[in-house]
C-alpha positions as CSV (number, residue, x, y, z in Angstrom):
1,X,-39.6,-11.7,-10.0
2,X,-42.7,-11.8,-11.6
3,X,-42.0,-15.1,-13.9
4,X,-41.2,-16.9,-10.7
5,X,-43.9,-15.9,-8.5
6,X,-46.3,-16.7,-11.8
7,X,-44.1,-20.1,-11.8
8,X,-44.8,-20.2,-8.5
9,X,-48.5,-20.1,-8.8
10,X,-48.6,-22.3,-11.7
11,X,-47.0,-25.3,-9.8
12,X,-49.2,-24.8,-6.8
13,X,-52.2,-25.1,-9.1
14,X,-50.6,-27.9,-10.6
15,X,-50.0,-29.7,-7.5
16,X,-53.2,-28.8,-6.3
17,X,-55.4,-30.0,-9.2
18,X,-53.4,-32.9,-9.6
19,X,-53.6,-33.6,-5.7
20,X,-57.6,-33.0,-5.8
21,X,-58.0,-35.2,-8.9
22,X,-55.8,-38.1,-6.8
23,X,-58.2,-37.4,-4.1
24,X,-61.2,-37.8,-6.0
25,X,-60.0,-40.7,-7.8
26,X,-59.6,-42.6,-4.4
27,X,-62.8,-41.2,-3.5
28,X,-64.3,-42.8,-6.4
29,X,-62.7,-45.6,-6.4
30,X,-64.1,-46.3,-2.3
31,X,-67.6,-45.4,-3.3
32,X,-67.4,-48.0,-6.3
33,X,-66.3,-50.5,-3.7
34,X,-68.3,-49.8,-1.3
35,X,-71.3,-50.1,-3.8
36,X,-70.1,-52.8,-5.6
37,X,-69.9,-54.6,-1.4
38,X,-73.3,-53.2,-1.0
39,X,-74.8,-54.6,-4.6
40,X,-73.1,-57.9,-3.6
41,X,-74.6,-57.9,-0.1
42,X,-77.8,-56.9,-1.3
43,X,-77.8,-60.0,-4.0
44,X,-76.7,-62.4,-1.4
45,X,-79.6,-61.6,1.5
46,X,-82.0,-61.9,-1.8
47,X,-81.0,-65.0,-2.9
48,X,-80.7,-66.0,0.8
49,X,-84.2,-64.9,1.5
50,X,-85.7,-66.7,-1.5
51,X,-84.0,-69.8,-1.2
52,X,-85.7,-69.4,2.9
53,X,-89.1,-69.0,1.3
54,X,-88.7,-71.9,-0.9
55,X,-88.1,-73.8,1.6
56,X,-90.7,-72.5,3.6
57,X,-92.7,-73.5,1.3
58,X,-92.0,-77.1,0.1
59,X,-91.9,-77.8,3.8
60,X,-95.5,-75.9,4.1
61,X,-96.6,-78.1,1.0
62,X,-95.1,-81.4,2.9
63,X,-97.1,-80.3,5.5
64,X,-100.4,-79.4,4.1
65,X,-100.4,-83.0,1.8
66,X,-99.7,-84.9,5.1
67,X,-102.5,-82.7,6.9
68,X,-104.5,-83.6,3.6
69,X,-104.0,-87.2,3.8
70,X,-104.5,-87.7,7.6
71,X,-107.7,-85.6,7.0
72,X,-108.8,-88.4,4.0
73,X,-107.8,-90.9,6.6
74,X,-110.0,-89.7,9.0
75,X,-112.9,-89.1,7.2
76,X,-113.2,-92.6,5.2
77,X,-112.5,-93.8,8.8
78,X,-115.7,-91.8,9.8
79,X,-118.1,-92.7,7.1
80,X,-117.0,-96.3,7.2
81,X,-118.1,-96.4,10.6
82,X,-121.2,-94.5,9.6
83,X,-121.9,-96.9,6.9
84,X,-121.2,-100.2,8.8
85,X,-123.3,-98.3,11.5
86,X,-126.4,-97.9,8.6
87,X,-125.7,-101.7,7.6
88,X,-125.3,-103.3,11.5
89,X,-128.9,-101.3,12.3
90,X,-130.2,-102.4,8.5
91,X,-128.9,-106.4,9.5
92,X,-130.5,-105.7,12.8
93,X,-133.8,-104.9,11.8
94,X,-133.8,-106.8,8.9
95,X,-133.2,-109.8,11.1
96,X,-136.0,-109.1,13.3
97,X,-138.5,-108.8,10.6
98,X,-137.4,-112.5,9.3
99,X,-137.5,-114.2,12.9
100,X,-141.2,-115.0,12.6
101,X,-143.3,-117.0,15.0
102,X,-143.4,-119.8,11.9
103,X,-139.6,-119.5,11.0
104,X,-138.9,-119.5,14.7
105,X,-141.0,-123.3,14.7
106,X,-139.3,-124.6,11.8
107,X,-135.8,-124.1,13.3
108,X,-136.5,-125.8,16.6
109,X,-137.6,-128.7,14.6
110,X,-135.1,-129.1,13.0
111,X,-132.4,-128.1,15.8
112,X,-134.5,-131.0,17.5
113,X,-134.1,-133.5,15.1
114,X,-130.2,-132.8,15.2
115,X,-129.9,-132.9,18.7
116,X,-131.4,-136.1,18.7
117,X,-129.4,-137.3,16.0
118,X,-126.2,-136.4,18.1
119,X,-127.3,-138.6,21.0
120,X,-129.9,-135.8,22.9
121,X,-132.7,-137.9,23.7
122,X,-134.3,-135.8,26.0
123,X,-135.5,-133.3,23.6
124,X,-134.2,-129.6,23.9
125,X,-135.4,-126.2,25.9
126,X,-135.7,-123.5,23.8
127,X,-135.9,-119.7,25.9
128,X,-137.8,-116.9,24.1
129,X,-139.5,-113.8,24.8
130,X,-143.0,-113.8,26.2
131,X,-144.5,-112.7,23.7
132,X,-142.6,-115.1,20.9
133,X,-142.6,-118.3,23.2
134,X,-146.6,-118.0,23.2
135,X,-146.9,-117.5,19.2
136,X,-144.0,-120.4,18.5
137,X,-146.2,-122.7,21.3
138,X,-149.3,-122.0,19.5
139,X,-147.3,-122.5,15.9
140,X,-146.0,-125.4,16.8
141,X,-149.6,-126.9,18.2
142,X,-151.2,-125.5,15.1
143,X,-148.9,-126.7,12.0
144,X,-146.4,-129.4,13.8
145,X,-148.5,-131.1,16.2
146,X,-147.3,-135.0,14.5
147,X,-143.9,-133.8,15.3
148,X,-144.0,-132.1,18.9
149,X,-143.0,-136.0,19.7
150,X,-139.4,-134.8,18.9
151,X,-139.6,-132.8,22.4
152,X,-139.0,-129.4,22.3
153,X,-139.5,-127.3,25.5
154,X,-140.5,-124.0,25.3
155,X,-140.4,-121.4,28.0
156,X,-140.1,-117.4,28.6
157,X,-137.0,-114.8,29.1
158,X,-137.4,-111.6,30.1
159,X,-134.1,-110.7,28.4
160,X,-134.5,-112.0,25.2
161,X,-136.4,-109.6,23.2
162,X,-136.3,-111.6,19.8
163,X,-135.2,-114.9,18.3
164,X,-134.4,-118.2,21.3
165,X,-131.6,-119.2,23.2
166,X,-131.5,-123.3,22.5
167,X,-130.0,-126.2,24.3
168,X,-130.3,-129.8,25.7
169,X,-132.8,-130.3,28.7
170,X,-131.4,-129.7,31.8
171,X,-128.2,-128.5,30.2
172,X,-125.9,-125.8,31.2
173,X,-124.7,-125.3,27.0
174,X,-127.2,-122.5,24.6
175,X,-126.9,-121.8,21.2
176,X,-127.6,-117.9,21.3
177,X,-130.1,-117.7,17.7
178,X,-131.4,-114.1,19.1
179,X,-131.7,-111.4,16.9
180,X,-128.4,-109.2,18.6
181,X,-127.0,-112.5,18.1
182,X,-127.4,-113.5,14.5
183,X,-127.1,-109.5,13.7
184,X,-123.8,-109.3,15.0
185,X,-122.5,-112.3,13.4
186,X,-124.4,-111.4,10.0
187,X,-122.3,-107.8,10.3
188,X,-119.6,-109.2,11.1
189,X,-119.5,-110.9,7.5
190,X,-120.2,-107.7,6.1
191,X,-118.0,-105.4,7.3
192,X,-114.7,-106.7,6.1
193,X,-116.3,-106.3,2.3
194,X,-117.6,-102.9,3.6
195,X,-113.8,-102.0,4.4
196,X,-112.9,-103.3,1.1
197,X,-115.3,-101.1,-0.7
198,X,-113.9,-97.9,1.6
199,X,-110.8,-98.9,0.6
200,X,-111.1,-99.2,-2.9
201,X,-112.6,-96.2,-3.6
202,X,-109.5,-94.0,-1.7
203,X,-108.0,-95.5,-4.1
């Protein structure tokens, strides 16, 4: 009686460790699957987030160059206008130092002999300041009074500040020889070369 119920006992331990050791191996064998899932869901949301973030940032780069560029843009824009803005004012006053009372003279003399040339023998009006029209009248008297025959007419605008406005007698046609006038087309010239030169050194 006592071999069997120690028989007895021996195959219940039996049955139980070998049970228990099934058990744990299962266990086991869930928690290495559900950590090997884990690892693997772990690895992909990494390489998920840094393939995000690099494109994050090559978009953020593609951004910041274009930002960069329209920025370059802007500014040669800006100091191209500044410059041609420092050369129009330069032409500008540059042009109203040159349009002397003499220099004033000698081109209605010879815009006179070219009108009559083309046909205009009545001798041309010339329009010019007040002040101007009274030093190119005395000019004229003073150093070109053998060729005054060639009929040049000189009277007064309010509105014209420096240079002449020039045209046939009693015509409705003026050449515009003011200083705005001769600035503008002057700057004009330059400002093409000026955008050249902004242009070149972007480069």
């Amino acid at each position: 009686m006592a071999e069997e119920l120690q028989h007895l006992i021996e195959r219940i331990r039996k049955e139980g460790v070998e049970s228990g050791e099934k058990a744990a191996d299962s266990l086991v064998a869930e928690a290495k699957q559900k950590a090997s899932q884990i690892v693997a869901d772990a690895r992909k949301q990494a390489h998920d987030m840094v393939e995000k973030a690099e494109k994050d940032a090559e978009a953020f780069a593609v951004r910041g160059k274009a930002t960069l560029q329209q920025a370059a843009r802007d500014l040669l824009i800006s100091i191209g206008g500044a410059v041609g803005g420092v050369v129009g004012g330069i032409v500008d006053a540059k042009v109203g130092e040159a349009l002397t009372p003499e220099l004033m003279a000698q081109m209605l003399l010879k815009l006179a002999a070219a009108y009559a040339q083309d046909g205009g023998s009545g001798g041309i009006a010339a329009m010019l300041g007040d002040k101007d029209a009274a030093a190119v009248k005395a000019c004229l008297a003073r150093e070109y009074q053998d060729k005054l025959a060639t009929g040049i007419q000189i009277e007064s605008d309010r509105e014209i500040f420096k240079g002449f406005r020039v045209g046939v007698k009693d015509g409705q046609v003026f050449h515009d020889f003011t200083k705005e006038a001769i600035a503008e087309s002057l700057a004009s010239f330059l400002r093409p070369e000026l955008a050249e030169l902004v242009k070149k050194a972007a480069e």
